[in-house]
VOGU-3710 file (C-alpha; in Angstrom, 3 decimals, decimal comma):
1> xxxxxxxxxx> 12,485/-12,421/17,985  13,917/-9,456/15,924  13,191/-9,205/12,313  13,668/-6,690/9,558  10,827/-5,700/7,401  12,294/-4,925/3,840  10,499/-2,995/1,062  12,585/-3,144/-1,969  12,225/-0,345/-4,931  14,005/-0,271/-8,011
11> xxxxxxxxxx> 16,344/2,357/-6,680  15,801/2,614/-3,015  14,793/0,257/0,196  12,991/1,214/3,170  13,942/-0,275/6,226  12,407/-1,263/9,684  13,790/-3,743/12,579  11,145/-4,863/15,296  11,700/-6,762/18,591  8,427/-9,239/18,447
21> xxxxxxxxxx> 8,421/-9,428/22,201  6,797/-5,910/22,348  6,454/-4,972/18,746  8,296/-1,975/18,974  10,489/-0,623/15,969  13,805/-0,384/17,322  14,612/1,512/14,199  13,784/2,628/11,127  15,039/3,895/7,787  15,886/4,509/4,024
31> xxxxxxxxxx> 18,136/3,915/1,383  17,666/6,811/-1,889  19,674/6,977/-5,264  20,675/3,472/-5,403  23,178/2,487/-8,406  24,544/5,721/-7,916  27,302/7,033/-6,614  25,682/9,963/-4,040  22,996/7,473/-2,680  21,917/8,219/0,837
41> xxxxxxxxxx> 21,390/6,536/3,820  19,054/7,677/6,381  19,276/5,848/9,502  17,112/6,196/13,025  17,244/4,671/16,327  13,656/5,001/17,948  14,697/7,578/20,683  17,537/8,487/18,926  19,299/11,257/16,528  18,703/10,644/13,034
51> xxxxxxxxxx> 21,421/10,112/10,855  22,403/10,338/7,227  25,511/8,915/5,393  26,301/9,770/1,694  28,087/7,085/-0,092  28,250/4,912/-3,152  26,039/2,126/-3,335  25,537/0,745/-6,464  23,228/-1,909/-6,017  20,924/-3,706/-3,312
61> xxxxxxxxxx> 23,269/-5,917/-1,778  25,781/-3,299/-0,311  22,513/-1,421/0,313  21,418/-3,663/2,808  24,856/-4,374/3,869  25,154/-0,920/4,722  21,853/-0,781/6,688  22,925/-4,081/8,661  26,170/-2,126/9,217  24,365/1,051/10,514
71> xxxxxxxxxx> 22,375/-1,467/13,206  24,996/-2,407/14,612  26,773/1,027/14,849  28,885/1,548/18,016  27,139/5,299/18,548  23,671/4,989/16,163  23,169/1,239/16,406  20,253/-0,472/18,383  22,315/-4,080/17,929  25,209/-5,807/19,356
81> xxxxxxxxxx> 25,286/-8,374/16,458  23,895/-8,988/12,732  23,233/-12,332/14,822  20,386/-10,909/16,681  17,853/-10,415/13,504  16,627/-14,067/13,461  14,294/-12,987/10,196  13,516/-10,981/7,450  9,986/-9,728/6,060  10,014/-8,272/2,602
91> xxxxxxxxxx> 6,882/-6,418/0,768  6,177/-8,086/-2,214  3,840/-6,088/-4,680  2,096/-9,263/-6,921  1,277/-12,741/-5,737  -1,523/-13,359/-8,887  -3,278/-16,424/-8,032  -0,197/-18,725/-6,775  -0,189/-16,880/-3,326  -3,283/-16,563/-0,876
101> xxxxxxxxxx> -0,955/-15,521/1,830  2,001/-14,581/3,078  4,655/-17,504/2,493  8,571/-18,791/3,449  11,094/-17,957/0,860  11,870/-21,029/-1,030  13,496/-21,517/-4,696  9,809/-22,460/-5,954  8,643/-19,252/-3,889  11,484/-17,078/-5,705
111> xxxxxxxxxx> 10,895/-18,757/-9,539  6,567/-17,881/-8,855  7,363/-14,460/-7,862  9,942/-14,075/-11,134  7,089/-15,648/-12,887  5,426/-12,593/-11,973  7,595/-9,541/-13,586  5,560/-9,522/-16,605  2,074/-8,573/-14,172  4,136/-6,266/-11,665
121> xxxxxxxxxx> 7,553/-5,249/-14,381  8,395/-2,088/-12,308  7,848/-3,833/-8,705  8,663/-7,715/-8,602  12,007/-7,448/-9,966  12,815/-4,900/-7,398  11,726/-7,175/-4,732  13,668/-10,128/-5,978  16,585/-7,818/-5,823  15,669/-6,801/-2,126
131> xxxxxxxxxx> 15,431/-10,693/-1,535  19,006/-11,964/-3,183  20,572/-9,027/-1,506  19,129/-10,505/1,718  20,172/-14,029/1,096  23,810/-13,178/0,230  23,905/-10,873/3,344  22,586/-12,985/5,814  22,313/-16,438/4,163  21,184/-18,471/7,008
141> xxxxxxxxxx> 18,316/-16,022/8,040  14,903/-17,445/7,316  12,980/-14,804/4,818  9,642/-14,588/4,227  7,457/-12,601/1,389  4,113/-10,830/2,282  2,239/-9,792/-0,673  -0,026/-6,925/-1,316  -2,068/-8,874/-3,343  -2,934/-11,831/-1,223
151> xxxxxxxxxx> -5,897/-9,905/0,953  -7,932/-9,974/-2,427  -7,977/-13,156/-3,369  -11,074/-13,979/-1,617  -13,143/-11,962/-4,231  -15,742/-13,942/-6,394  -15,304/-14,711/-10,024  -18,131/-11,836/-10,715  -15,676/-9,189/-9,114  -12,386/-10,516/-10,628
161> xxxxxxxxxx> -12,893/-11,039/-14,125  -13,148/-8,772/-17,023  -15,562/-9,058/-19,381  -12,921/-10,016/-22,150  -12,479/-13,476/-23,805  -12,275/-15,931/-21,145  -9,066/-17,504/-22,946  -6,952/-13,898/-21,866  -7,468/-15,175/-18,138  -6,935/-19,087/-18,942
171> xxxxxxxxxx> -3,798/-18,200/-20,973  -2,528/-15,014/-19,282  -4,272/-14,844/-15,697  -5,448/-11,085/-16,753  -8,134/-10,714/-13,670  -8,365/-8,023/-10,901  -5,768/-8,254/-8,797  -6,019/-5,670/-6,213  -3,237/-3,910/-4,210  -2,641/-2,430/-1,025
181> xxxxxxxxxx> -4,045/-5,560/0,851  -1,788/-5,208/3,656  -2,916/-2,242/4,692  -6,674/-2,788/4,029  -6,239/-5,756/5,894  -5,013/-4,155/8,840  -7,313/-1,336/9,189  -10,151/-3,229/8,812  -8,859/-5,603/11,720  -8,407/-2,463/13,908
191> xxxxxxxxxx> -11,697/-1,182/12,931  -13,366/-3,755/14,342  -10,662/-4,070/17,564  -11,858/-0,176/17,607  -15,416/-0,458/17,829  -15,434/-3,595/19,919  -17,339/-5,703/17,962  -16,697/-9,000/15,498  -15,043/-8,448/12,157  -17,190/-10,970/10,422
201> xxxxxxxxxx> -20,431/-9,048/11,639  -19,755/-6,314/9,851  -19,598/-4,588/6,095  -16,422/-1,977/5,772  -15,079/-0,092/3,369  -11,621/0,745/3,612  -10,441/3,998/2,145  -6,419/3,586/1,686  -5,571/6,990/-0,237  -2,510/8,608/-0,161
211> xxxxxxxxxx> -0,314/9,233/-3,603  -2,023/5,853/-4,896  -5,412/5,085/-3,661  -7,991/2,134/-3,539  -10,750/0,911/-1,711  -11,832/-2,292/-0,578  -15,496/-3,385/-0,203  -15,074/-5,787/2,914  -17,590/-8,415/3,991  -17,414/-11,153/6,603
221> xxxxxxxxxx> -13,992/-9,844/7,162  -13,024/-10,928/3,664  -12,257/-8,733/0,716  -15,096/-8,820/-1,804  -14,087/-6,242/-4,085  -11,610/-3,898/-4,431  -10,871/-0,957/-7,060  -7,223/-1,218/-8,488  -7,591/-4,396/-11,217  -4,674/-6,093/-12,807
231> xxxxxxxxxx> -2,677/-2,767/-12,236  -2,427/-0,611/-9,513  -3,659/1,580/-12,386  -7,112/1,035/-12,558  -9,624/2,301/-10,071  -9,369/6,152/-8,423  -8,022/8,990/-9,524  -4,343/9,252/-7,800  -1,616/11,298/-7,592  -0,175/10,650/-11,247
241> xxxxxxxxxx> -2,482/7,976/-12,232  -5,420/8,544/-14,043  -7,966/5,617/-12,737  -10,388/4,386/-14,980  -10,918/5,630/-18,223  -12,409/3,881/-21,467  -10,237/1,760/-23,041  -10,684/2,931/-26,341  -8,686/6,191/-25,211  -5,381/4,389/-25,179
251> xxxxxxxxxx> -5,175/3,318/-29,287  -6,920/6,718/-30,398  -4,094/9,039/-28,433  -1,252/6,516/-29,572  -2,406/7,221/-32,454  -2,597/10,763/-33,031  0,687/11,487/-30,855  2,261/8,897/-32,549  2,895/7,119/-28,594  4,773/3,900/-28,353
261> xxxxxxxxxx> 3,117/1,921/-25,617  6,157/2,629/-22,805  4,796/6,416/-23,477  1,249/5,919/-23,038  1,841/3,864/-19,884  4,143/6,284/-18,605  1,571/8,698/-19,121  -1,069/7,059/-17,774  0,661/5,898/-14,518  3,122/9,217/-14,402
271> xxxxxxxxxx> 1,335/12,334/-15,966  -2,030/11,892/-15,259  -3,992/12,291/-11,747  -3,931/15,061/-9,976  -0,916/16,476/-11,493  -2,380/16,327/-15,016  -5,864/18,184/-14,015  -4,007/21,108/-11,733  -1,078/21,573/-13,914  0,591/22,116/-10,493
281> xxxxxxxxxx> 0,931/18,897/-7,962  0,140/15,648/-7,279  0,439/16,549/-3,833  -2,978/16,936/-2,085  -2,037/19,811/0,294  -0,898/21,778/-2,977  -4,025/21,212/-4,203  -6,512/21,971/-1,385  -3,458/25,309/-0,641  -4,520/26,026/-4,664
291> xxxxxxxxxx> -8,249/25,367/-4,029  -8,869/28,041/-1,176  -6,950/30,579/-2,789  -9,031/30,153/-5,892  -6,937/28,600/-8,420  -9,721/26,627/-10,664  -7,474/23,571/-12,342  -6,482/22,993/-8,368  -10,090/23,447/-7,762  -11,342/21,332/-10,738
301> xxxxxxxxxx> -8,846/18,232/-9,917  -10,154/18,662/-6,108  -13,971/17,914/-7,515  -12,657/15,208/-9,917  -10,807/13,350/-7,278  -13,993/13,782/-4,296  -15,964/12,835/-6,894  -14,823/9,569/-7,883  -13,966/8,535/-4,503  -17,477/9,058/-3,606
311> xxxxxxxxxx> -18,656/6,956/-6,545  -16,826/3,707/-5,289  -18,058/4,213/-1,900  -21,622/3,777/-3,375  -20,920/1,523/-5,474  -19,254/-0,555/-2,652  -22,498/0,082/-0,688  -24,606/-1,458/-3,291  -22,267/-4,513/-3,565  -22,956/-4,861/-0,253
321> xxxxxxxxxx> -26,645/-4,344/0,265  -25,290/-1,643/2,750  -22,239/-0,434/4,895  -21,685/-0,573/8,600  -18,014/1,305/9,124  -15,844/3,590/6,406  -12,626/4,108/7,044  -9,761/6,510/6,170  -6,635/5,765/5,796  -2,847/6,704/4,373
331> xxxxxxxxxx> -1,376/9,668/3,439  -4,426/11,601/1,947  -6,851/9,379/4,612  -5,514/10,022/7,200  -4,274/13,776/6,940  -6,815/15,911/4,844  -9,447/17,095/6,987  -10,877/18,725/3,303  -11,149/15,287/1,361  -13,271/13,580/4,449
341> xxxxxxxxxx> -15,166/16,227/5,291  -16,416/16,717/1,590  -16,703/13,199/0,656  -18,557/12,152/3,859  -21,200/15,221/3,568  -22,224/13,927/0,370  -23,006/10,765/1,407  -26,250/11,785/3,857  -28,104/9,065/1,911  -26,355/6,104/3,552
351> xxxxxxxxxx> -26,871/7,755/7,166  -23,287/8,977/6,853  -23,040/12,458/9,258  -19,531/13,809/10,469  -18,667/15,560/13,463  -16,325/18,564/11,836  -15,041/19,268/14,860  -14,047/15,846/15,483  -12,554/15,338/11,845  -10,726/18,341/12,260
361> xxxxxxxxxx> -8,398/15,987/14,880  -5,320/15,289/13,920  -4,160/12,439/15,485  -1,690/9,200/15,301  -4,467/7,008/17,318  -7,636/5,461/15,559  -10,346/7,532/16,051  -14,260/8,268/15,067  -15,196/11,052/13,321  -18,820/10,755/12,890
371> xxxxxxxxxx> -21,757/11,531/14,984  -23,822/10,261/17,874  -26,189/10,082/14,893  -24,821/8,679/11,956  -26,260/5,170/10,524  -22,326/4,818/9,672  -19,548/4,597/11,832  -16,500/6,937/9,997  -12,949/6,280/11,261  -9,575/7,658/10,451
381> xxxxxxxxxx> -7,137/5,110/11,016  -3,588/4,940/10,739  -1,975/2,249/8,139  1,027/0,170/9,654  1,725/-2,484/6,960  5,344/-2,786/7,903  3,509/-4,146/11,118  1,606/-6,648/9,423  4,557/-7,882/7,297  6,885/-8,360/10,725
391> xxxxxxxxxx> 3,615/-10,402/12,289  3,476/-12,852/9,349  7,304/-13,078/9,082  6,776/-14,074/12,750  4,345/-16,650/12,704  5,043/-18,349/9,716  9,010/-18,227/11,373  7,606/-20,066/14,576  5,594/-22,370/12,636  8,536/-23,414/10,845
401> xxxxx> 10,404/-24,198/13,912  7,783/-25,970/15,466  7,648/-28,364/12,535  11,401/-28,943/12,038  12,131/-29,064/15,945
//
């Protein structure tokens, strides 16, 4: 079975097609700018040139049309027909409480998910748009919807709710949601697949940091807790986000700058992080580059961001009663030798001890970086939720085949 793995943005969609029967990506690529009239198409054959094609593409429907177009290109192509993609897998941001897993695409599925826009306004309407698009393209492809929320719904009421009047979460569902569960889902799986021994034996905590972060306390291979809440605002310091703060800062700097509440979002989610403490990047590599040659904001927004992502892990430890694997993972996880090497050498108190030589790896493969002789097994393990997406699409595909054949 080939499907294509959608992730829908407000102005762009990434792309990848897999063949099931090995689950190798036959190709892969993105669509930038679109709604305007320069968008860009970049388009690549595994094993091939890529491509790019400038062209107008005002919304998501000719957008995908011109990616099915591009797969079946005479010279780029890695299809003979639109006829050979049998489904479609699309990333879905929120799921709230009506989705514990990944489900078909249905007209109830579709009204939950635009029930939705008011908890995820800048990402479920762009994945309804990546799903009509679909349908009107390829209207008799099955399409399924694998959300980044469903990994987290396992967590107990004490983890979940906020300590605000109960009627907030009867009325409006405001809980912790949690994000990213794809990938935390995954790595933990290869984590244990890695170290050869049973998931549900064992208490991880995934470390999925890149220009968003969060990590996920994982128990009995169930999420437990996780640090991004009703938002993929709360929780670490990120790239542009600023992570927790006290609520009381929001009212007192909307109301001394006068801030409507679209700016202090936008600040909060845009203008803070990283970016806001070095005055320079949100980019990690700009910031360790400004840390070694001495710059002090780069240096101070280093410390900030070790520092709080050295707090969850011990918090996630005590939620625990203790912690058998931490993991690494995404862009920042999985590529900053600096941000694992500090965090993990101030955890000695857990057992935690890593190999420098072995962190300083670089490496597409999961891998261990601490010692012989650390109480904790540390791994840096690449993310591959595109994967996961394609492997639900694909079961929940054959399921429904089984049952209507």
């Amino acid at each position: 079975m080939k499907i294509l793995v959608i992730n829908a943005g407000s102005s762009s969609l990434k792309y990848q097609l897999y063949d099931m029967t090995t689950e190798a990506v036959l190709a892969k690529g993105l669509v930038e700018r679109i709604g305007m009239d320069s968008s860009i198409l970049n388009h690549e054959p595994t094993g091939g040139q890529e491509i790019s094609e400038v062209s107008e593409i005002l919304e998501h429907t000719t957008a995908i049309r011109k990616v099915l177009d591009m797969l079946v290109h005479k010279e780029h192509g890695v299809l003979q027909s639109v006829d050979e993609i049998q489904a479609v897998g699309h990333r879905v941001v929120h799921g709230g409480e009506a989705f514990k897993g990944s489900a078909i695409v249905t007209q109830e599925a579709k009204s939950e998910i635009r029930r939705l826009f008011d908890l995820a306004p800048l990402h479920n309407p762009a994945c309804m748009m990546g799903i009509s698009a679909a349908e009107i393209n390829m209207p008799n492809v099955p399409q399924v919807v694998v959300f980044d929320t469903a990994f987290h719904q396992t967590m107990p009421e004490k983890a979940y709710l906020y300590a605000i009047p109960r009627v907030l979460y009867k009325k409006y569902r405001v809980r912790r949601y949690g994000f990213h569960g794809t990938s935390h889902y995954y790595v933990s799986q290869k984590a244990a697949e890695f170290l050869n021994r049973p998931l549900e034996d064992l208490k991880i905590i995934t470390c999925h940091i890149g220009n968003g972060g969060s990590l996920t306390a994982i128990q009995n291979g169930e999420s437990v807790d996780t640090s991004m809440g009703l938002t993929p605002l709360e929780g670490l310091m990120m790239g542009t986000r600023s992570g927790d703060l006290d609520p009381a800062v929001v009212p007192f700097v909307m109301n001394k700058e006068d801030l409507t509440i679209n700016e202090v979002n936008s600040m909060l989610n845009k203008h803070s992080g990283l970016l806001a403490i070095s005055g320079v990047s949100s980019d990690m590599r700009d910031i360790t580059d400004g840390m070694a040659a001495g710059e002090p904001n780069s240096t101070l927004a280093f410390e900030m961001y070790e520092y709080r992502l050295r707090k969850y892990i011990g918090s996630y430890a005590a939620a625990m009663n203790g912690v058998d694997v931490i993991v690494f993972t995404a862009g920042v996880g999985e590529n900053s030798v600096v941000v694992r090497q500090r965090v993990c050498e101030n955890l000695s108190y857990l057992g935690v001890d890593v190999d420098e030589a072995l962190n300083a790896v670089r490496s597409r493969e999961p891998r261990r970086i601490s010692t012989a002789n650390s109480k904790v097994e540390v791994l840096v393990i690449p993310t591959n939720e595109e994967l996961v997406i394609a492997r639900d699409t694909f079961r929940l595909v054959q399921e429904q085949n089984s049952t209507n054949s």
